[in-house]
C-alpha positions as CSV (number, residue, x, y, z in Angstrom):
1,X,16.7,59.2,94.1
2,X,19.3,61.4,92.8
3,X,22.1,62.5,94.8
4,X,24.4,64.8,94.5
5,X,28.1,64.4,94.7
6,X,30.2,67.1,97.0
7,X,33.3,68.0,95.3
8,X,36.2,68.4,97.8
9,X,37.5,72.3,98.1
10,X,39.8,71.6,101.7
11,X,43.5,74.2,100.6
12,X,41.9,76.9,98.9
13,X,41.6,79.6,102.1
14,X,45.4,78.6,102.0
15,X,46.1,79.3,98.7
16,X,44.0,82.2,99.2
17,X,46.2,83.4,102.8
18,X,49.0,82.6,100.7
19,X,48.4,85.4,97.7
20,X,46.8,87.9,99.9
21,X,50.0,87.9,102.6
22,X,52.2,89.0,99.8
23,X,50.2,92.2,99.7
24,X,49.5,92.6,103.5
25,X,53.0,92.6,103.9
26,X,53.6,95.1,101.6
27,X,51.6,97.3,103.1
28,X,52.5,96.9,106.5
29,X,56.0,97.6,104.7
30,X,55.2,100.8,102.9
31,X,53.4,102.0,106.4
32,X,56.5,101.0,108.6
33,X,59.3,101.9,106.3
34,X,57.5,105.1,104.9
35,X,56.7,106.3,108.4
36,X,60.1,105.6,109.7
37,X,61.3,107.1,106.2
38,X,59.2,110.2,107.0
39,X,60.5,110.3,111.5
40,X,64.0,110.6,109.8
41,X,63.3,112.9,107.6
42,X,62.2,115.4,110.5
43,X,65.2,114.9,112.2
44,X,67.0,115.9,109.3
45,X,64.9,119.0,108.9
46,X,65.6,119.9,112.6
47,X,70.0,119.6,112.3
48,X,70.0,121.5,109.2
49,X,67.6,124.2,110.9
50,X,69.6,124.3,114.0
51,X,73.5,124.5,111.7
52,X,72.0,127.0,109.8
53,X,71.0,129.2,112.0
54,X,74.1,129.0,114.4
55,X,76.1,129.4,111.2
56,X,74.8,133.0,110.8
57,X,74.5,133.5,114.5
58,X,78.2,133.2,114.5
59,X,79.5,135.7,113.0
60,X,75.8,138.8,113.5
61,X,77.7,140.6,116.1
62,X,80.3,141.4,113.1
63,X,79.9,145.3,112.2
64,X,81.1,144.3,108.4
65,X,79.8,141.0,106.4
66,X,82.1,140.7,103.6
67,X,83.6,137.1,102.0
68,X,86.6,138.7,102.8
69,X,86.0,139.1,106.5
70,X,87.7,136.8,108.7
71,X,85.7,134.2,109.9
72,X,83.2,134.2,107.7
73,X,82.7,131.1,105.4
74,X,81.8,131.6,101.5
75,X,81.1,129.3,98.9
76,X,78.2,129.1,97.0
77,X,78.7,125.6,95.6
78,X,77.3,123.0,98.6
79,X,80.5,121.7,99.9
80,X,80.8,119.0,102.6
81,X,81.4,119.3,106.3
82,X,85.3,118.6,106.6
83,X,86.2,116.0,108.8
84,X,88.4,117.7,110.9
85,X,85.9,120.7,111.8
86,X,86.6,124.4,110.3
87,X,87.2,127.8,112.5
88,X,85.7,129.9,110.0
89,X,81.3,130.0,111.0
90,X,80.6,126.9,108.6
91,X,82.2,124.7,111.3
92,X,79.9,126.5,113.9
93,X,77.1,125.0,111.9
94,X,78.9,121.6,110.9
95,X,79.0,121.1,115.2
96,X,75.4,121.9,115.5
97,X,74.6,119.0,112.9
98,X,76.8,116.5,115.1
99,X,75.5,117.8,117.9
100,X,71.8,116.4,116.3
101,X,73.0,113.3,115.3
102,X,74.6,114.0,111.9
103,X,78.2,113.3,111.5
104,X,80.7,113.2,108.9
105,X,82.1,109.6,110.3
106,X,78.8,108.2,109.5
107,X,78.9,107.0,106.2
108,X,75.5,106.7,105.8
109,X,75.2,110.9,106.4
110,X,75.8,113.7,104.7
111,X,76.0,117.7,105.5
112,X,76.6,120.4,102.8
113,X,77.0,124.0,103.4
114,X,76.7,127.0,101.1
115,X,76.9,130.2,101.7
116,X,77.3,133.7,100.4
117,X,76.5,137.7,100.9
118,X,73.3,138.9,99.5
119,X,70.2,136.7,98.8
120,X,70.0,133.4,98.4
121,X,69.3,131.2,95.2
122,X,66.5,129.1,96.8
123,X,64.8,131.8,98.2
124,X,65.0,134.6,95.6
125,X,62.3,136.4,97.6
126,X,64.2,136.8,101.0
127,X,66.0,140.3,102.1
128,X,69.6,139.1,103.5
129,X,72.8,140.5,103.6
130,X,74.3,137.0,103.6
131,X,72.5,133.9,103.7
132,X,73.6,130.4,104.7
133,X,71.9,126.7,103.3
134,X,72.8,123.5,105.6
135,X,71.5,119.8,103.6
136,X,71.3,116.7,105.4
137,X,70.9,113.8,103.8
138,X,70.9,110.2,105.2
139,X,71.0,106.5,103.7
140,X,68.7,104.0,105.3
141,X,68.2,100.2,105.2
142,X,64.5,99.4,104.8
143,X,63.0,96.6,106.2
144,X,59.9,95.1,104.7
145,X,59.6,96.8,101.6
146,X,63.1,94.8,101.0
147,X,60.7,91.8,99.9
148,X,59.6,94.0,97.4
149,X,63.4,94.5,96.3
150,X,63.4,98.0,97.8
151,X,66.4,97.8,100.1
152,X,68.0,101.2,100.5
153,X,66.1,104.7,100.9
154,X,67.1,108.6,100.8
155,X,66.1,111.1,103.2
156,X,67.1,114.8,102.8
157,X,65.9,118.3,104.3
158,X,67.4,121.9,103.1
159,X,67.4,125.2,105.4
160,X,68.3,128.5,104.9
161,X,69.3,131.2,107.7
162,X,70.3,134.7,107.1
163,X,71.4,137.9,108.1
164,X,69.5,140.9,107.8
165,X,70.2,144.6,108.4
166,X,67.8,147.1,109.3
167,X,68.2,150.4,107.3
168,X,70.1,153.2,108.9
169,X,67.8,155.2,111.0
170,X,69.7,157.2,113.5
171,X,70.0,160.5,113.4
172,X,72.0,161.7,116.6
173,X,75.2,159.7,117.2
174,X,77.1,160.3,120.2
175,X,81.0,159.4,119.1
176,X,82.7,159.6,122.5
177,X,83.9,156.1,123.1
178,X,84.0,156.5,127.2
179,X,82.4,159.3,128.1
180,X,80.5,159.8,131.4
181,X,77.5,161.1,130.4
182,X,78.0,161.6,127.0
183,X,74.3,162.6,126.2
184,X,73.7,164.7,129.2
185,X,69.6,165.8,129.4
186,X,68.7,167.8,132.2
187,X,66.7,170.6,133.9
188,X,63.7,169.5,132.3
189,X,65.0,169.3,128.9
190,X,62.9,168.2,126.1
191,X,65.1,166.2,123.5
192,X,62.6,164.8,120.3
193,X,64.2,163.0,117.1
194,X,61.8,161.6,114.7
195,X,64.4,158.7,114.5
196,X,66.9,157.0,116.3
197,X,69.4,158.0,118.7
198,X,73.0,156.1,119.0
199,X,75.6,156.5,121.9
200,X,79.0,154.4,121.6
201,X,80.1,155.3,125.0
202,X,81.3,152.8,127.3
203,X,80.6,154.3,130.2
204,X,77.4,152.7,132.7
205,X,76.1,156.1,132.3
206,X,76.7,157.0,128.9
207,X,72.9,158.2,128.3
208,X,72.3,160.3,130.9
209,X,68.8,162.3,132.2
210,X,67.9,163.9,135.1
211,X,65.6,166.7,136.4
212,X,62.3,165.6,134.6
213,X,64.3,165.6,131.2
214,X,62.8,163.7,128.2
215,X,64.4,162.2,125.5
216,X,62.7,160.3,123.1
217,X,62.7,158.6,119.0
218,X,59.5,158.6,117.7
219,X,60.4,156.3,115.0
220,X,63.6,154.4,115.8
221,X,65.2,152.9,118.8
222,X,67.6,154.4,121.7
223,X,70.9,152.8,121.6
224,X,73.7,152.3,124.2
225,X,76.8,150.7,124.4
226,X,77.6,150.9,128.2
227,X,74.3,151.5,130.1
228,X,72.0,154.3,130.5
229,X,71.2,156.6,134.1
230,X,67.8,158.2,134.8
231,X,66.9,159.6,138.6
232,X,63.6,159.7,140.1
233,X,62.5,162.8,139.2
234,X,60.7,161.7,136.1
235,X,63.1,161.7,134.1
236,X,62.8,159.3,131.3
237,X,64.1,157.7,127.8
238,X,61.8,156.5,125.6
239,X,61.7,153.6,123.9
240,X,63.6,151.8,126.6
241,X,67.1,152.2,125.9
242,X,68.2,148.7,124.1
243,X,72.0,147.7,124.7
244,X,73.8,147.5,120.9
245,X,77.0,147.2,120.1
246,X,78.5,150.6,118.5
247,X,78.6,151.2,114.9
248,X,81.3,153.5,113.3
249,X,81.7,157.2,112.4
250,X,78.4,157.5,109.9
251,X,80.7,160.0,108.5
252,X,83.8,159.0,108.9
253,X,84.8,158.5,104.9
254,X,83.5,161.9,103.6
255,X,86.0,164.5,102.6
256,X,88.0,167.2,104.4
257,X,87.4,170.1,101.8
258,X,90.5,172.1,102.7
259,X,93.0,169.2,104.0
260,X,95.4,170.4,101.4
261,X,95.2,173.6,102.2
262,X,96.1,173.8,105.8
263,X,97.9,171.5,107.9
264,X,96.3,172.8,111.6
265,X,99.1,171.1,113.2
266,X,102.0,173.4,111.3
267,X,100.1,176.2,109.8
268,X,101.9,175.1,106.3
269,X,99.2,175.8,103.3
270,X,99.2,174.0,99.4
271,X,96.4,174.2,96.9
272,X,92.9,173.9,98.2
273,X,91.6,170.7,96.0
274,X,89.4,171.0,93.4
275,X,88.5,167.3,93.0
276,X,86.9,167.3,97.1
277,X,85.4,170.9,97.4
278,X,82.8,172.2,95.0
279,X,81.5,175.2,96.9
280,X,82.4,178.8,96.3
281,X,84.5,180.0,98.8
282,X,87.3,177.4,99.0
283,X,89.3,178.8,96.5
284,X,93.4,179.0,97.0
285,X,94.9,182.5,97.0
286,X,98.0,184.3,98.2
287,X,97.2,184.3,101.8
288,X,94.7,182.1,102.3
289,X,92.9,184.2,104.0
290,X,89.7,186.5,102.2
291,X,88.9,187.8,105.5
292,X,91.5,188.8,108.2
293,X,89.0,191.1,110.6
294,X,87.9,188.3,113.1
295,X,85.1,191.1,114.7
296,X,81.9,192.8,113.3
297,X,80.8,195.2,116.4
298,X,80.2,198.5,114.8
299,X,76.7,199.9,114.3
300,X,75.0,199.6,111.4
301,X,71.6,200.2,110.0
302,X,71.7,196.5,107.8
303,X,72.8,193.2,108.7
304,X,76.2,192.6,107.4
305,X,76.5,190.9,104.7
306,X,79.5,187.6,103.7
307,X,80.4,186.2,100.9
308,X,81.9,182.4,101.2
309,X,85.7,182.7,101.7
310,X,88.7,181.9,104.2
311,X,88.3,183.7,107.5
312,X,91.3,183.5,109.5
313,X,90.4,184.4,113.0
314,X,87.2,183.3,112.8
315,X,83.5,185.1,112.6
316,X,82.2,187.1,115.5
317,X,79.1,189.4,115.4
318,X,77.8,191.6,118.0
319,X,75.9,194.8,118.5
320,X,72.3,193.4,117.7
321,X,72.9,193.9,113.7
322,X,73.1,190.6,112.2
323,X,73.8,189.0,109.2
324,X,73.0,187.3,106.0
325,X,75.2,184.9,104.7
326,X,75.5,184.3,100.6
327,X,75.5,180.3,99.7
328,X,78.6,178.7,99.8
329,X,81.3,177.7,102.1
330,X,82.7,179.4,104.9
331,X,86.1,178.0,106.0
332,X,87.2,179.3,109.7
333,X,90.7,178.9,109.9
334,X,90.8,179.5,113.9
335,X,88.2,181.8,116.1
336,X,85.0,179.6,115.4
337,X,81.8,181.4,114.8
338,X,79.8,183.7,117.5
339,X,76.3,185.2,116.1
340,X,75.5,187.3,119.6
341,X,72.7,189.5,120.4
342,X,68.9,189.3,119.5
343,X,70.1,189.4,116.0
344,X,68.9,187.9,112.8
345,X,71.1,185.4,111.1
346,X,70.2,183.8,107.7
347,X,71.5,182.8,104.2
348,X,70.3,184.8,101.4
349,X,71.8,188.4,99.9
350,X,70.3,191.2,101.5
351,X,67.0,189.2,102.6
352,X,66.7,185.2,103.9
353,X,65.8,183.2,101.8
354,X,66.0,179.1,102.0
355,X,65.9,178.9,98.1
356,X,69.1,180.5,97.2
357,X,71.0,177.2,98.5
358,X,72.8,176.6,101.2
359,X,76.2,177.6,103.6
360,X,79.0,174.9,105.4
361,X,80.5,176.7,108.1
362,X,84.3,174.4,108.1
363,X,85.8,174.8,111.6
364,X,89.2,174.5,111.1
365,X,92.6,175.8,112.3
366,X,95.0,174.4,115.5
367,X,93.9,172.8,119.0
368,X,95.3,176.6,120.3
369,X,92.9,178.8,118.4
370,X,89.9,176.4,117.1
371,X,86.9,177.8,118.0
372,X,83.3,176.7,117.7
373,X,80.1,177.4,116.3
374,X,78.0,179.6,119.4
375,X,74.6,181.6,118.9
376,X,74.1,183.8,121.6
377,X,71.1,184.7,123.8
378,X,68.1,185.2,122.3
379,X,69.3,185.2,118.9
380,X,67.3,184.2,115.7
381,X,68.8,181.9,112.8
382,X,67.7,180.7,109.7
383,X,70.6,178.3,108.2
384,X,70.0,175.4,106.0
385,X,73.1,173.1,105.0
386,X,74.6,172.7,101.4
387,X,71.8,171.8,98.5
388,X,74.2,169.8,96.3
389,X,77.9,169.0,96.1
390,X,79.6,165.8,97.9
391,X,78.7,167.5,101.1
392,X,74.8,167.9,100.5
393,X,73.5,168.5,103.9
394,X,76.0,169.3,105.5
395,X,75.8,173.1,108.1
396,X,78.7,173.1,110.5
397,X,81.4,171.0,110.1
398,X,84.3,170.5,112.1
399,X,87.9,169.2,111.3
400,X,88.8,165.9,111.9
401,X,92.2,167.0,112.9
402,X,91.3,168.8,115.8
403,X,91.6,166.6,118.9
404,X,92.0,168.7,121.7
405,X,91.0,172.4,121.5
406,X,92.3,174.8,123.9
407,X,90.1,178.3,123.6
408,X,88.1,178.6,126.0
409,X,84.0,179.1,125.0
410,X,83.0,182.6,125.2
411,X,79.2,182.4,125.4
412,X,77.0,180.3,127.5
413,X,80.1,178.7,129.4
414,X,78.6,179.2,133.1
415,X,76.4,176.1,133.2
416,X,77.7,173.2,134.4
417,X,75.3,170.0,133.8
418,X,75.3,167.6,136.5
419,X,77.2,164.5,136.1
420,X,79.1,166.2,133.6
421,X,81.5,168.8,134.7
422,X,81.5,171.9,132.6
423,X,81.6,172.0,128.5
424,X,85.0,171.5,127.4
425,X,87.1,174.3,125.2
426,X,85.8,174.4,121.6
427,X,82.5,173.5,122.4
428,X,79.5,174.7,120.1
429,X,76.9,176.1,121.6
430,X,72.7,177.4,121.2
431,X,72.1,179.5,124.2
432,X,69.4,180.3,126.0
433,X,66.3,182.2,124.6
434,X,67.7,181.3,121.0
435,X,65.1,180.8,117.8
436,X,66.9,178.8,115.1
437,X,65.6,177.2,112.2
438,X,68.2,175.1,111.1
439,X,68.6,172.3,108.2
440,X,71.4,170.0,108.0
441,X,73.9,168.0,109.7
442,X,76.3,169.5,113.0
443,X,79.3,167.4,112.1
444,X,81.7,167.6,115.4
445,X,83.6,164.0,115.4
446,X,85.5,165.8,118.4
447,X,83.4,168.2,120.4
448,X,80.9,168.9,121.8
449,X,77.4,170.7,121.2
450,X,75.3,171.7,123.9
451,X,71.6,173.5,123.8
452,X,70.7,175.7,126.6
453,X,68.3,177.4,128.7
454,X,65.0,177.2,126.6
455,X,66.8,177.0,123.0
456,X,63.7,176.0,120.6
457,X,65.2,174.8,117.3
458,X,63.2,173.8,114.0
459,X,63.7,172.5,111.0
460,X,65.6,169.3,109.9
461,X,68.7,168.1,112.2
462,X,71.1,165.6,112.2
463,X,73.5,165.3,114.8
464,X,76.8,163.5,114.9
465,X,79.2,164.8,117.6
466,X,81.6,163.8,120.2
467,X,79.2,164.8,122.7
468,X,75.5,166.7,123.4
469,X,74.7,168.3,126.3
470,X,70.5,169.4,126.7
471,X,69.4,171.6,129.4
472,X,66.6,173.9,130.6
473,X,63.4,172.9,128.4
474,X,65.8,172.7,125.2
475,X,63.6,171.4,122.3
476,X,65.4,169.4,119.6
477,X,63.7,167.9,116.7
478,X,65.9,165.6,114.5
479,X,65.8,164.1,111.3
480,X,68.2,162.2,108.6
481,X,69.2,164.9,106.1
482,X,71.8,165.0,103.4
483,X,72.8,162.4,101.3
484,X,76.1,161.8,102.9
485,X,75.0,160.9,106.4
486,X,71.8,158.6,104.4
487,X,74.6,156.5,102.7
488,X,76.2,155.5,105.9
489,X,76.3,152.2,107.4
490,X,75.4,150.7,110.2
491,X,71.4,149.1,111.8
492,X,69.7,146.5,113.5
493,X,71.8,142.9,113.0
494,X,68.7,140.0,112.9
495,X,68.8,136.5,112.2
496,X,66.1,133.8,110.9
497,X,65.2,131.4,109.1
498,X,64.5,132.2,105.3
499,X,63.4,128.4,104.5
């Protein structure tokens, strides 16, 4: 019989075990040191988000983001987190990285910052104003995937924050910086601006509605300062006020057309500048004064008719004639302006018309005899603000100069709002019964304006005063016009993350 002889295979499953281990291990390896790889590169994601942001966060509540501006860091190179910390915003965001684990003693770690106003180079798509980057990088020792002679790995994570401004869409700012009720609504007053409405006073009742008054911004928000007072008789504000820290004077860098012409607080006079003013009627001459008569009382059977010029003693129109105005400016060198008496007032030359341009009514003159702009009961007025120029948009504007006026107002003086006591000297005034049709921007950094007693008004307003008092169904509909109060600064400070 044949047998068979069995060959002796005992050590191969060894051998075997012994080439297949190499590979097991390298997998466990690449799972343990890839996953642990991956845990750490989270964390690095999460410091760099949290720096970042608190970075920008810093320095939002700042009204002006330059790389000037103190406190604010600047360097659009990635530079390292200094040892000893920095009191500029980048060492805000260097603590926030410590604070998750990331610190410049660890010489296995490292934070960069880089930062800079407008957008930022890795996201070329985001809207900022200034943008910060944070990258954290870290060194680690790997374990098993050393038998594979890979010892050391990298881990890194980049985030950007920024800042970004909302447009300017205000278009009634309230300049008094402690008034008590500085935008005073009541008797069932109806105050509507198709945009936003700004107060910068102080005071805990700074906005300030009462007697079923409205106010409302259809299309931007309410802003206070100091806090806001409604009572229970309906009386509302809406949106919801939202507390914001005040902005400055929109218009606080336009010109003074006839600064060199009068000093209000000496009477002295120059040359009225030519550079500033490019509307007829601010022209030098020997006086400085085209107009001396301050009063138009006498019957007529036409409106009067002005031509732009200097009116010393102001502009005062009674009798139930009216007027038409000519386009150009109207400088009031003391008196103010008072258009009384069912009358028609309106810019045009011998009819209105809104396409022959525009007027600026300049309030000027000394605290003792400034005056302001009034309309009188049951008036009607047609004005629209300048059509060109470096004032474009603007209608009544009053000297800057003029701090405390002393004249007391002539028309629509008797009513005293609640909570307010009494319109101060040099107000300007709508009063009651009043049509007007107005376009352009009430300019009265140191004043106040008040509508009265059923006033309707049309058109397109801005307002920007010192104070605005609303009462007795007063209807005010407001809108950004003129491209000197649309350049202005100012909006909405936001922070996120761009990356």
């Amino acid at each position: 019989m044949l047998r068979l002889k069995r060959k002796s295979v005992g050590g191969q499953a060894l051998v075997l075990m012994c080439f297949c281990s190499t590979v097991l291990f390298a997998m466990l390896g690449l799972v343990v040191d890839v996953g642990w790889m991956y845990w750490r590169k989270e964390a690095c994601l999460a410091a760099a988000q949290a720096a970042a942001l608190a970075g920008v966060a810093k320095i939002s509540s700042l009204t002006s983001i330059t790389c000037s501006t103190s406190g604010v860091f600047c360097n659009a190179t990635p530079t390292p987190c200094p040892a000893n910390g920095s009191s500029d915003n980048s060492g805000t965001a260097c603590d926030y990285a410590n604070a998750n684990s990331f610190t410049t003693s660890n010489p296995n770690q490292n934070v960069t910052i880089a930062a800079n106003t407008g957008t930022p180079p890795t996201a070329s798509g985001a809207d900022t104003s200034y943008y910060m980057t944070v990258r954290v990088t870290e060194r680690r020792m790997l374990t098993f995937l050393s038998i594979l002679n890979v010892s050391v790995g990298w881990v890194s994570a980049r985030a950007t924050a920024g800042i970004y401004v909302t447009a300017q869409s205000a278009c009634i700012y309230i300049l008094d910086p402690t008034g008590q009720a500085s935008l005073n609504a009541s008797n069932d007053a109806q105050v509507s601006a198709s945009c936003g409405i700004w107060d910068y006073s102080s005071a805990s009742n700074g906005l300030y509605a009462v007697g079923s008054a409205n106010v409302s911004a259809s299309n931007g928000e309410i802003q206070y300062n100091g806090g806001y007072y409604t009572d229970n008789s309906g009386s509302k504000f809406s949106p919801t006020p939202v507390n914001a820290s005040p902005g400055s004077n929109p218009l606080s860098g336009i010109v003074v057309p006839w600064s060199n012409c009068l000093n209000p607080s000496t009477g002295s006079s120059g040359t009225c500048p030519s550079t500033t003013c490019q509307y007829t009627g601010c022209t030098a001459s020997s006086t400085h004064c085209d107009q001396t008569q301050g009063t138009w009382s006498s019957w007529q059977s036409t409106p009067y008719q002005f031509q732009p010029g200097i009116y010393c003693g102001g502009i005062s129109i009674s009798n139930g004639m009216g007027a038409y105005f000519a386009p150009g400016m109207y400088v009031i060198n003391g008196g103010g302006v008072t258009l009384n008496g069912s009358s028609l007032y309106c810019v045009g030359t011998g009819a209105c018309s809104a396409n022959t341009g525009g007027v600026i009514f300049y309030l000027t003159g000394t605290d003792a005899n400034y005056g302001g702009f009034v309309v009188g009961n049951n008036s009607t007025v047609t004005l629209n603000g300048a059509t060109s120029g470096d004032l474009e948009g603007m209608l009544v504007y009053s000297d800057p100069l003029i701090t405390a006026p002393t004249t007391a107002l002539s028309v629509c003086n008797s009513y005293v709002p609640p909570g307010y006591g009494g319109l101060p000297a040099g107000s300007s005034s709508f009063c009651g019964g009043s049509t007007s049709d107005l376009t352009g921007i009430i300019y009265l950094p140191n004043t106040t304006v008040s509508f009265n007693n059923g006033t309707g008004s049309g058109g397109a307003i801005s307002l920007v005063v010192k104070d605005a008092v609303f009462n007795g169904g007063a209807d005010f509909f407001s809108n950004v016009t003129g491209g000197v109060l649309q350049s202005s600064g100012g909006g909405t400070v936001k922070t996120y993350l761009v990356e």
